[in-house]
C-alpha positions in Angstrom: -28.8 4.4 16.0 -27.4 8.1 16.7 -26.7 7.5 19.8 -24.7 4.6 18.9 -22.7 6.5 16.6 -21.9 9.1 19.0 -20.4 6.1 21.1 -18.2 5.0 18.5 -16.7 8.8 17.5 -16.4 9.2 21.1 -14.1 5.3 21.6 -12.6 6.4 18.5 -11.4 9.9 20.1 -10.3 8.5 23.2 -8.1 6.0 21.3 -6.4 8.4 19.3 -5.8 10.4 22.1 -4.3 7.6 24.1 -2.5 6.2 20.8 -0.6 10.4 20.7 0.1 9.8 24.4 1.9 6.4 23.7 3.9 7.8 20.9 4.7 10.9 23.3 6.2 8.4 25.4 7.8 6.4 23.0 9.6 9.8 21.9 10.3 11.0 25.4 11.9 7.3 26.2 14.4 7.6 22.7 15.3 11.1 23.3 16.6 10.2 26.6 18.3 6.7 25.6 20.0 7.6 22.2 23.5 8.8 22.7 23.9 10.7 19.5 22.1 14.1 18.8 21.1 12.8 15.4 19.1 9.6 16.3 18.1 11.9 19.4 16.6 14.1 16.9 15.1 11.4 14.4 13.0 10.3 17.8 11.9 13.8 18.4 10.8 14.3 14.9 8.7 11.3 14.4 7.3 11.2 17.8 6.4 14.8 17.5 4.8 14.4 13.7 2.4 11.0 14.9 2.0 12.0 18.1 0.1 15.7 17.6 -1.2 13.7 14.2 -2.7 11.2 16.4 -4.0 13.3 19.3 -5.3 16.3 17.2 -7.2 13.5 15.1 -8.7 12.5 18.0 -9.5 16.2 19.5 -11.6 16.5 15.7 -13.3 13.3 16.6 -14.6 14.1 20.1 -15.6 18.1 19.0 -18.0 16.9 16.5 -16.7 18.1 12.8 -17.4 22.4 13.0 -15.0 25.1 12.5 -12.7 24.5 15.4 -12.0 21.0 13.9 -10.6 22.6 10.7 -8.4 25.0 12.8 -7.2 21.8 14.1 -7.2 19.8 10.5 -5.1 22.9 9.5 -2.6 23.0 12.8 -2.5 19.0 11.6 -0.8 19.7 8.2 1.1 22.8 9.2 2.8 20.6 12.1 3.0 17.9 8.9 4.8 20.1 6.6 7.2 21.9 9.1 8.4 19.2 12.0 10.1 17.0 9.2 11.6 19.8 7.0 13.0 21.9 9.9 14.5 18.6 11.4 16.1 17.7 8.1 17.9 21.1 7.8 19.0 20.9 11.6 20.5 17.6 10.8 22.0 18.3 7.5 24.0 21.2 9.2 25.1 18.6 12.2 25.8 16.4 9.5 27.7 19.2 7.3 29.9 20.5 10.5 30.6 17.7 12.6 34.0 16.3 11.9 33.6 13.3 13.7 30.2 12.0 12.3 31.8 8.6 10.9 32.2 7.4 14.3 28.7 7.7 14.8 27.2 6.2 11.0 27.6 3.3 9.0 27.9 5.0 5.7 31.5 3.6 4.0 33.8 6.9 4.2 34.3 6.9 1.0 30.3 7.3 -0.1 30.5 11.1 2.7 30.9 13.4 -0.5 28.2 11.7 -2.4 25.4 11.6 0.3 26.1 15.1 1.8 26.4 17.1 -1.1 
C-alpha cells in the first residue's frame, strides 16, 4: 500500500512538472507573438506566476514533505506575491507615459482619466 502511494506522489510530481513546462511554453510562445509590450508583459506575468507555481509544486511532491519543501512552499508565495505586483506597477507607468496607448486598447477615450488615475 506504501509503495503504491509513493507511485502516485511520484506521477503527481512529474505532471506538475510537465504541466510548469507547458505553461513555460505557452509564455515563451505569447511573449514572442504579441506586438504590444503590455500584452507582452500580461504573458510573462501569468506564465511566470503558474508556471514556477506548478513546477515548484511538483519539486515538493517528488522531495517528500521536509524542510527543503517549505523553502520551496515559501519561494512559492514570495514568487506569488511579487511577479503580479511588480508587473502591475511596470505597466501602470507604461500605461501612465505612453501617449499613444489608445491605439493599442479598447478603453472609450473618454473613460482614460477614470481608469488611470
Amino acid at each position: 500500500m506504501m509503495q503504491i502511494l509513493e507511485w502516485i506522489r511520484f506521477g503527481a510530481g512529474i505532471v506538475l512538472l510537465l504541466l510548469g513546462l507547458g505553461v513555460f511554453m505557452l509564455e515563451i510562445f505569447g511573449v514572442f507573438k504579441f506586438k504590444y509590450v503590455l500584452d507582452r508583459m500580461h504573458a510573462a506575468a501569468m506564465g511566470d506566476t503558474l508556471g514556477i507555481g506548478a513546477s515548484m509544486t511538483g519539486l515538493i511532491l517528488l522531495s517528500g514533505f521536509n524542510f527543503t519543501s517549505l523553502k520551496m512552499a515559501l519561494i512559492i508565495v514570495f514568487l506569488w506575491l511579487a511577479s503580479p505586483v511588480s508587473s502591475h506597477l511596470i505597466s501602470r507607468l507604461e500605461a501612465v507615459t505612453n501617449e499613444h496607448l489608445a491605439e493599442h486598447c479598447q478603453l472609450p477615450e473618454d473613460k482614460w482619466e477614470d481608469e488611470l488615475c
